[in-house]
TORGUZA-320939 format. One record per residue (C-alpha): residue in one letter; x, y, z. Coordinates in steps of 0.001 Angstrom, whole numbers, always signed. Layout:
! TORGUZA-320939
code = A, c1 = X, c2 = Y, c3 = Z $
...
! end
This chain:
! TORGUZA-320939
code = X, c1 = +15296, c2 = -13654, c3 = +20372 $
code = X, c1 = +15440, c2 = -10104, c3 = +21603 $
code = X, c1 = +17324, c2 = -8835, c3 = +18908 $
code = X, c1 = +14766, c2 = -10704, c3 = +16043 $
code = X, c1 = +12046, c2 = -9061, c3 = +18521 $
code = X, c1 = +13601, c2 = -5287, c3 = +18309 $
code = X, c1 = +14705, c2 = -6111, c3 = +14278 $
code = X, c1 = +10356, c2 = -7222, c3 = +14249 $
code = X, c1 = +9449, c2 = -4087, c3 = +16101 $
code = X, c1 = +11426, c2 = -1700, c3 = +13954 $
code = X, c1 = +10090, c2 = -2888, c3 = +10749 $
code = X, c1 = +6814, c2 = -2695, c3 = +11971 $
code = X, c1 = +6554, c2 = +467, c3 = +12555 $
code = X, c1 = +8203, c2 = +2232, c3 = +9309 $
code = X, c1 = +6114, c2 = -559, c3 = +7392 $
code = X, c1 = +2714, c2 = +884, c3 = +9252 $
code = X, c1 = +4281, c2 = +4570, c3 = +8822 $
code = X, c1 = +4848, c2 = +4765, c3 = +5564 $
code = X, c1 = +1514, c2 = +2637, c3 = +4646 $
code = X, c1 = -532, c2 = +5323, c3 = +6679 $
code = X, c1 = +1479, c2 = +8273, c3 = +4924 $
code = X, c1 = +241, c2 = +6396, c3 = +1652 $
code = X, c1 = -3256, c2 = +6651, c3 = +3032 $
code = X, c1 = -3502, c2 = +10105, c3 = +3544 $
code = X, c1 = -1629, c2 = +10946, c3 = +562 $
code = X, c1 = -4232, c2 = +9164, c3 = -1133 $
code = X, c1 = -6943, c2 = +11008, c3 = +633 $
code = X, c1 = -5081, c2 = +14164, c3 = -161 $
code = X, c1 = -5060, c2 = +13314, c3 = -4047 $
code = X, c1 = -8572, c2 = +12149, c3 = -4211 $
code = X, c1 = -9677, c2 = +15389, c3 = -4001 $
code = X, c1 = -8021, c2 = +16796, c3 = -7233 $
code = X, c1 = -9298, c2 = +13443, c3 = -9567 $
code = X, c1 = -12031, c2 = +14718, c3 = -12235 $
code = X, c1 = -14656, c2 = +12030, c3 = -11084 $
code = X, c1 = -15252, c2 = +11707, c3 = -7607 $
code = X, c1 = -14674, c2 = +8641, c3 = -5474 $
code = X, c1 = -15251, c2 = +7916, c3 = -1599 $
code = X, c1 = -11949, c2 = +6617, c3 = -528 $
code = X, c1 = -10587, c2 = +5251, c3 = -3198 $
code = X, c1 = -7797, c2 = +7693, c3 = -3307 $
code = X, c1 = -6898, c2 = +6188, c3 = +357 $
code = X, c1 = -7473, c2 = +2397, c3 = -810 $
code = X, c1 = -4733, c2 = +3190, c3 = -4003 $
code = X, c1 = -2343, c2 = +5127, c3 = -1690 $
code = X, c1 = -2611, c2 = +2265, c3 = +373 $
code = X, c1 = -1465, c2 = -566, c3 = -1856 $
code = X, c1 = +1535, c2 = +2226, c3 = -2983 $
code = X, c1 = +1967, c2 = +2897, c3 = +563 $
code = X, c1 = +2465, c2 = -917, c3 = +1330 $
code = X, c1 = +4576, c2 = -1474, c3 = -1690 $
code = X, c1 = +7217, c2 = +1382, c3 = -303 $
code = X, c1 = +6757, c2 = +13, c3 = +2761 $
code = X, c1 = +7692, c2 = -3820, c3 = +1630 $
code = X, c1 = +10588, c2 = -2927, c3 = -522 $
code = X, c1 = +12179, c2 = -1117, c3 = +2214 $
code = X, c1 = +11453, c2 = -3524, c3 = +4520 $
code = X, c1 = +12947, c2 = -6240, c3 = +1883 $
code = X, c1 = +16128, c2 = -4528, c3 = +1051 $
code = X, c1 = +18113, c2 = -6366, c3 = +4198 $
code = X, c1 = +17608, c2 = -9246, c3 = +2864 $
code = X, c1 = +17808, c2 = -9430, c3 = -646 $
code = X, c1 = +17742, c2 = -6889, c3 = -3845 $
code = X, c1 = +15929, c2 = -9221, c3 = -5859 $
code = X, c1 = +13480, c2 = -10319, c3 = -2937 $
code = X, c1 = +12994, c2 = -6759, c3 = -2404 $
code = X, c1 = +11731, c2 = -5739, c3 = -5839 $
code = X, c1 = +9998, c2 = -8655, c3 = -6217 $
code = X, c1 = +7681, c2 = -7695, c3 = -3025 $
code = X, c1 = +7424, c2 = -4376, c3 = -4754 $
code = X, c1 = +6592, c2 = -5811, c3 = -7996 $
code = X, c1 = +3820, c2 = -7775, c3 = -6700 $
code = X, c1 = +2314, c2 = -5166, c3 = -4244 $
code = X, c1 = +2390, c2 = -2943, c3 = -7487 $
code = X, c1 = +636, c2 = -5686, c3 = -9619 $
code = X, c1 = -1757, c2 = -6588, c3 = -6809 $
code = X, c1 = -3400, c2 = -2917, c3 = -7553 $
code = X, c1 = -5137, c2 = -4105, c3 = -10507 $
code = X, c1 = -7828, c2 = -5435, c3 = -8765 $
code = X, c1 = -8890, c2 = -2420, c3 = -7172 $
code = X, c1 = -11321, c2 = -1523, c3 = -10650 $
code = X, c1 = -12352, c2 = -4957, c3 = -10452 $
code = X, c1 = -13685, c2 = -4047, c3 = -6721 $
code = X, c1 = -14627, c2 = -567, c3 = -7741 $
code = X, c1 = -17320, c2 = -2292, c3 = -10139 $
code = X, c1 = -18476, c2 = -4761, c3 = -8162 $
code = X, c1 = -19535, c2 = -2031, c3 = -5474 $
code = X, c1 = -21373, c2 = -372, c3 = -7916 $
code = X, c1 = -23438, c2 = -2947, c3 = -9278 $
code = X, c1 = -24147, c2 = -3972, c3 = -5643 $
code = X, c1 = -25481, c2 = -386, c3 = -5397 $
code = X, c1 = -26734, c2 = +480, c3 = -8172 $
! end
């Protein structure tokens, strides 16, 4: 148990790292996109962030586990537009 506890911890913290490095590197790039956006820059860094995050987290225990995560992080972004444009019909 305490070594499936440490194995837990670690992971959880490089997965949370490098997910909140893809936040502010999405923040960061927001600001240099020719339309502006309120945190969407953060939301796509994010789901980048989190696919990093999962493959690295995946490679222990399988190659092909690994890039599948990634894979399906990656492919999970396409609904951010779908989002994007529901928010604005909401607002507008």
């Amino acid at each position: 148990m305490t070594e499936n506890l440490t194995n837990g911890l670690i992971f959880g913290v490089i997965d949370n790292a490098v997910l909140i490095v893809g936040a502010f590197t999405g923040l960061e790039v927001e600001k240099y996109l020719p339309f502006r956006t309120v945190g969407l820059g953060a939301v796509i860094g994010a789901g980048c962030g989190n696919a990093v995050s999962d493959l690295l987290g995946g490679l222990p225990i399988d190659l092909g586990f690994a890039v599948g995560t990634f894979a399906g992080c990656l492919a999970a972004l396409i609904i951010i537009p779908a989002f994007v444009a529901a928010k604005q019909e909401v607002t507008d």
